[in-house]
N, C-alpha and C positions, 0 to 999 in steps of 0.2 A: 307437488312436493315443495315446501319450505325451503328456502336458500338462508343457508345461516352466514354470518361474519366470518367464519373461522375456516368456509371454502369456497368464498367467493375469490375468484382470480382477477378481479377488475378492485378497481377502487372507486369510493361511494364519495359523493358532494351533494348537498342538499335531498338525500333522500329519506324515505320513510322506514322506520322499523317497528315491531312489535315485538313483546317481549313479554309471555303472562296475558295478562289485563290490560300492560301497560302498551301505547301505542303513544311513538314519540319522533319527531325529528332528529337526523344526524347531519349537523348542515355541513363538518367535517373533521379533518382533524386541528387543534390549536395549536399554533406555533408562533414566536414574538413577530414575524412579518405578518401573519395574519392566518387567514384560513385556507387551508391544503387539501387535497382530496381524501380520504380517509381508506386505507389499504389493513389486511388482515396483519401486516406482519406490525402495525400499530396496537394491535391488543394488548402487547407486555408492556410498552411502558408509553403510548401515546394517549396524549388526551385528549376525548371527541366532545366538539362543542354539540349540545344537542341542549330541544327546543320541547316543553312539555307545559299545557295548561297558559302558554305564555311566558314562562320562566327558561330562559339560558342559562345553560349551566356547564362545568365543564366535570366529567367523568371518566373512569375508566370501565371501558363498556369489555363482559367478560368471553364474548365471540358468539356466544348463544342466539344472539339476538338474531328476530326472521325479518330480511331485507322482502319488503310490501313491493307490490304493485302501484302503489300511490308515487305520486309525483307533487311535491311542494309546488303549487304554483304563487308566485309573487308581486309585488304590487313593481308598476313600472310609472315612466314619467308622466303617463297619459292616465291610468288608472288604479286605483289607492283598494281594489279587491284583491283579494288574497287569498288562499284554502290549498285544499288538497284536490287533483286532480286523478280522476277516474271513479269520484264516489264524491252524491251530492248530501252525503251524511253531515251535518250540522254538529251533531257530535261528534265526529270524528277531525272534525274541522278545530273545532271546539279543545280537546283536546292534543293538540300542538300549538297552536294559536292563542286559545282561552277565551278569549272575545272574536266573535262575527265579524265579519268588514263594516255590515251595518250595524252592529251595538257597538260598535268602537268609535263611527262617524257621528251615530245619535248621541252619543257621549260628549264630545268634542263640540259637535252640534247645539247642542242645551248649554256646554258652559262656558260657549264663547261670550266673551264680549273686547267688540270691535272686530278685529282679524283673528285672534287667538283665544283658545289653541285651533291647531290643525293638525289633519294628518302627515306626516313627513315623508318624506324620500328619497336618498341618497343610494349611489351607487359608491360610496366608501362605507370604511366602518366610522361609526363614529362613537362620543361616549356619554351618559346617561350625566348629566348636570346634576342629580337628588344622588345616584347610589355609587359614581363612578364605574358603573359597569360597561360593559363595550357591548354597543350595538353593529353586529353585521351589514356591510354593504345589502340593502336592499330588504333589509328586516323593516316591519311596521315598528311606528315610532311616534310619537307624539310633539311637536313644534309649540311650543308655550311664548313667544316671544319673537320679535325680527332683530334681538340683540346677544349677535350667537357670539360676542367675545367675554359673557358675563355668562356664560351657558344658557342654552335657552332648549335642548334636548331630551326628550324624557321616553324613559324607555315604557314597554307597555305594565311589565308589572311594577314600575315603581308607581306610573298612572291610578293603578287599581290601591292601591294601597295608599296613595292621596287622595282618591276618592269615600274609599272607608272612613279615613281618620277625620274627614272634614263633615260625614253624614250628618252629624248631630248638631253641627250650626247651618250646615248649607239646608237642612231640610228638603233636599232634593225630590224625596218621593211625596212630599205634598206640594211642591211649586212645579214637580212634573210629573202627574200621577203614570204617564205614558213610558216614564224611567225604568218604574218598577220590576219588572223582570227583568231589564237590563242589572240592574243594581244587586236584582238577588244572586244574578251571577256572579257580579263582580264581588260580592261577600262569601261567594262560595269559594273563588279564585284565590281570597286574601289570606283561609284558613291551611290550603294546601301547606306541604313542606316536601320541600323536590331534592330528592337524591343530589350530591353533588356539591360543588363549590363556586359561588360567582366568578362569570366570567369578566375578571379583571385584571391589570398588569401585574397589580401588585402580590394577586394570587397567584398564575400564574407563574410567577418567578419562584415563588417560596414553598409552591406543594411540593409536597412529594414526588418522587416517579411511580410508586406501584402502591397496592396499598387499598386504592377506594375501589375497586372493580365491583359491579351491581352486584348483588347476589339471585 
């Protein structure tokens, strides 16, 4: 039987929910120190930072939602993989993530030149240099540069969305035909529109308390 938000007695950090169709990360709840564990009695007026297609966002989740069996697993200092654990489903990975460990490396891979980019890793949060948005302590990330006081951090979906806009000069899927399916992901990812509001300070400060709950 299904455990919903609304009677679970423990409180949730980095885990999986589904909800409908939709199957998405709850990494927890936002608060201006940072990320807290996410408890039922957060439903009327907390915001849960949660992770869909690659996209962070921050929502109010309306208790419905069915806490998974999956377990977020993470990339650490030793290795840059990532997915969901207890199912070796590609899409389902896919969906929280948006990109593979390996089409996000082959990505970074193709359009290195010199050292960068790479894949990042921090055990802080930190924040997205292109959109100001705040990346999670331990979230995949993208390193464009080794001159982090002019920003040099980029979070995965703003990646994907500098990769669209530059298709039509970089020519990518003819200087790497081996891209292609990677790419046509990444055009799939850029069309999305995710419930929700960037997670950013400045948002943060200014939403509302109640108001956006999914429906």
């Amino acid at each position: 039987m299904a455990t919903c938000l609304n009677t679970i007695n423990t409180s949730v950090k980095w885990g999986v929910l589904r909800k409908g169709p939709r199957l998405f990360a709850l990494l927890g709840k936002a608060t201006p120190q940072g990320i807290v564990s996410f408890s039922r009695q957060d439903l009327s007026t907390g915001w849960a930072l949660t992770a869909e297609f690659g996209c962070l966002r921050l929502e109010h989740l309306s208790g419905d939602e069915e806490l998974t069996e999956f377990q977020l697993a993470m990339p650490t200092p030793f290795s840059y993989d990532y997915g969901l654990a207890g199912t070796d489903s590609p899409e389902l990975t896919r969906a929280v993530f948006g990109l593979l460990p390996s089409e996000l490396e082959q990505l970074t891979t193709r359009l290195r030149q010199g050292s960068f980019p790479i894949l990042g890793f921090s055990q802080t949060e930190q924040k997205c240099c292109i959109t100001s948005s705040l990346i999670p302590g331990r979230w995949p990330h993208v390193v464009v540069s080794n001159l982090a006081l002019y920003g040099n951090i980029v979070s995965v979906e703003a990646f994907v969305r500098i990769i669209v806009s530059s298709l039509s000069q970089g020519h990518l899927g003819i200087r790497h035909p081996s891209l292609r399916p990677v790419i046509r992901q990444v055009i799939w990812l850029s069309i999305l529109r995710r419930r929700g509001i960037h997670y950013t300070n400045e948002a943060f400060d200014l939403a509302p308390a109640t108001g956006l709950a999914a429906p």
